[in-house]
N, C-alpha and C positions, 0 to 999 in steps of 0.2 A: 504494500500500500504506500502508495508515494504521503511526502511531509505533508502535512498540513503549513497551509498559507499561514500568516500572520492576521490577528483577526481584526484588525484596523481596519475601518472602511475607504480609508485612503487611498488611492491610487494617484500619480501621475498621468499614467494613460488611463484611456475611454476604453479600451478593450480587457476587457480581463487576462489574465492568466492561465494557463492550462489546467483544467479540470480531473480525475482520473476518472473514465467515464464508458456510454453505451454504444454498441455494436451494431450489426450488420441490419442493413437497411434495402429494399426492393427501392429503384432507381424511380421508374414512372408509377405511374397511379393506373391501375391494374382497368381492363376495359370494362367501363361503364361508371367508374369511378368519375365524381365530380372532386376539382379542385379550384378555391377561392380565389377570388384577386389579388394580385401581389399587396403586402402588407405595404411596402411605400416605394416612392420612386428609385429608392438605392439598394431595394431588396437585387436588384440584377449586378452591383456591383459589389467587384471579391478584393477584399480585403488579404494580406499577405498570409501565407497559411501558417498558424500556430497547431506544433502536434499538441494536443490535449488527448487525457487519461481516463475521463470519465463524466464526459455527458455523451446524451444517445445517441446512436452510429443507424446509418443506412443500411438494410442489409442488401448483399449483391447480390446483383440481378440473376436469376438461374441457383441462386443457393436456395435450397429446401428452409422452410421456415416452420421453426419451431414450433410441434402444437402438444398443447398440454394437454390433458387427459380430460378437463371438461369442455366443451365443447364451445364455438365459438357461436355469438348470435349476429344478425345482421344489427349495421348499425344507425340505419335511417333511412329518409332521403333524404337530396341533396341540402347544403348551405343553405341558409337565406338570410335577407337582412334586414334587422329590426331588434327592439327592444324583450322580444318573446320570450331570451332566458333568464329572463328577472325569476319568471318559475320554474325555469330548468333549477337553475343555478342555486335558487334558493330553497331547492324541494327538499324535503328531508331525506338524510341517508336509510337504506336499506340495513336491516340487521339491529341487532340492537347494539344501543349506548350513542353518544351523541357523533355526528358527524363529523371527520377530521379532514383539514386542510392543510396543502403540501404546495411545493414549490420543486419544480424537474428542469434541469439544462439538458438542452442539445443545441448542437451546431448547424444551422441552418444553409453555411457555406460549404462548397466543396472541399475536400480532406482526406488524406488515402492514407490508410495503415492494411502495411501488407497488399498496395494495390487493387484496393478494395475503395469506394468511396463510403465514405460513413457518416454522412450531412444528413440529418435529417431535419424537417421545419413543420412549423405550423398548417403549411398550405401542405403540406406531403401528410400527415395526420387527418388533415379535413378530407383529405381524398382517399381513404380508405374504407371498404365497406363492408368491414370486420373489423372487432376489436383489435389492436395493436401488442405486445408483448413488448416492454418497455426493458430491455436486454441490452446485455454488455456492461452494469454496472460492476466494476472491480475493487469496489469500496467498501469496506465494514460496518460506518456509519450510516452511508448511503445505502446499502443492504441490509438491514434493520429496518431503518426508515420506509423501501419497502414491503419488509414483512411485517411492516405494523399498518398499514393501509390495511384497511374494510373496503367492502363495495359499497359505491356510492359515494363513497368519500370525494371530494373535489382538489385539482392542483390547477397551477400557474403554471402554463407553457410558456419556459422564458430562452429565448435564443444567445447563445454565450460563443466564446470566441470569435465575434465577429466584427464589424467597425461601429457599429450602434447596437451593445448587447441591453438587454431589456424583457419583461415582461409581456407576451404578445396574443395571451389568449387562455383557454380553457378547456379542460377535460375531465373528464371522468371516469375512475377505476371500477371498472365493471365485472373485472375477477380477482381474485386475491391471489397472493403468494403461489407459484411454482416452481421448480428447477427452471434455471435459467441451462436450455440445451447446447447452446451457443459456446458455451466456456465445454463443450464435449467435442466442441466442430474442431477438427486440425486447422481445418482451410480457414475458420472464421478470425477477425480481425485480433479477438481478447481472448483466443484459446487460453486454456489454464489445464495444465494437463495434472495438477495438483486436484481437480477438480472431478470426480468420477462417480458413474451415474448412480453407485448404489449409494453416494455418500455426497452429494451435492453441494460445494461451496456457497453459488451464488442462486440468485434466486431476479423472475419476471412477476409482474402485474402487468394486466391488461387492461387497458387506457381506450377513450372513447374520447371524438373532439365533441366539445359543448360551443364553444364559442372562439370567435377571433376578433381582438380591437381596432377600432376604428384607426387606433393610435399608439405604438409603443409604449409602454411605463417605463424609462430607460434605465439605465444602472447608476447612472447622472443624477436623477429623482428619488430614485429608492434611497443613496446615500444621504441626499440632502434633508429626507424626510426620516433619518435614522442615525443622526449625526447628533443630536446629545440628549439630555433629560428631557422629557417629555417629549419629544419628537414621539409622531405614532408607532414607528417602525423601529426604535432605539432598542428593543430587544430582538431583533428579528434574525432569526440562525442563520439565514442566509449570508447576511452582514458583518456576521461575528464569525461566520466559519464559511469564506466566499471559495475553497475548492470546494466545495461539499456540492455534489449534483443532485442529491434528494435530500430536501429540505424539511422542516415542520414551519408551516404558518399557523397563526392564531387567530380565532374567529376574528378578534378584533381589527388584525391586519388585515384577514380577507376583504373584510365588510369596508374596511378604509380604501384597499386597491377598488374593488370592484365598482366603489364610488367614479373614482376617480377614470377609472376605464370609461363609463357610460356617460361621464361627464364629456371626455373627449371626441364621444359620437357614437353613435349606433353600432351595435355589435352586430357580426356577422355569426349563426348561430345555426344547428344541425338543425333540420324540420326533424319535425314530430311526427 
């Protein structure tokens, strides 16, 4: 497990630091798949490639994609756009005890480990039409983190290593904890050959898109909003421990971003 960052919210640069992070990623968006609008005009522009360790990886195109033992459901129809996941969003979790809130990096720009690209984005999420396995995390923290998601629970899709990292939308853990098969693949990007199938290191959830912002919450804002006593976000893990790729947020930060998301424009949101 690589160091842990410095838990200063300070940076110099706008772009984060390497992550230690998720694997292998299908390239296009499978036929009949719908995918959103680009999130802004510089989503087409790449930024210098940073190897990072652990946020989510694209898996390549032609590799078998890992399926867990329960079964997968479909996951809508297409985007659309409007205010409608105010109920999504705020519907009660499934299962008992109360609802938890998380926070997930992946890299949205292209990145090859092993030759393999492993970008995955928001717009690549909304255009899947099956649950997602959320794979390749090689963190202990962040693997935890994982296996303490419920279904139903909600996270922050937030884009990291890239030139405007930031918060860029929403989803939904619709299955819980399984072997992650990926750390079993030789070919795959975060093989872990420490990792064996009757004794399992790491561990997937399956993720569903809920929504996407009108507008980034950038990494810019979340610091400035998390930068001393009483700021909203001054205790926010993410903050205090910025390699960390699976996060815990708290209702109260939820409810503070999700403001501030809908304030910035209509969310683009899965139909129902």
């Amino acid at each position: 497990m690589a160091p842990k960052r410095k838990s200063s919210a300070l940076e110099e640069s706008s772009a984060e630091q390497p992550t230690l992070r998720r694997s292998s990623r299908a390239r296009g968006a499978a036929n009949g798949d719908k995918a959103l609008a680009p999130l802004s005009a510089q989503d087409g522009k790449k930024s210098p490639k940073v190897v990072a360790k652990d946020t989510k990886r694209r898996r390549p195109t032609g590799q078998d994609k890992p399926i867990s033992a329960a079964s997968k459901v479909d996951s809508g129809s297409p985007a659309t756009t409007g205010n409608t996941s105010e109920s999504t969003e705020d519907a009660a979790a499934t299962g008992d005890g109360a609802r938890q809130y998380w926070l997930m990096k992946a890299e949205p720009e292209p990145r090859f480990e092993r030759g393999i690209d492993v970008s995955f984005s928001i717009d690549d999420l909304a255009a899947k039409s099956e649950p997602e396995p959320w794979d390749g995390i090689r963190n202990y923290v962040a693997r935890n983190n994982l296996r303490s998601m419920k279904k139903g629970d909600l996270a922050f899709f937030y884009h990291s290593n890239c030139k405007e990292p930031g918060i860029v939308g929403t989803m939904e853990v619709v299955q819980e904890h399984s072997p992650d098969l990926s750390a079993h693949d030789s070919k795959a990007p975060y093989y872990d050959a420490s990792s064996k199938p009757d004794n399992p290191k790491w561990s997937v959830v399956h993720v569903k898109f809920r929504s996407k912002f009108a507008a980034p919450i950038t990494l810019k804002e979340l610091r400035e909003m998390g930068s001393g006593p009483g700021k909203p976000l001054q205790n926010m893990q993410m903050l205090k421990q910025s390699r960390l790729s699976v996060s815990k947020v708290s209702e109260a930060e939820w409810e503070h971003l999700m403001g501030i998301a809908k304030d910035n424009g209509p969310l683009q949101t899965a139909g129902v």
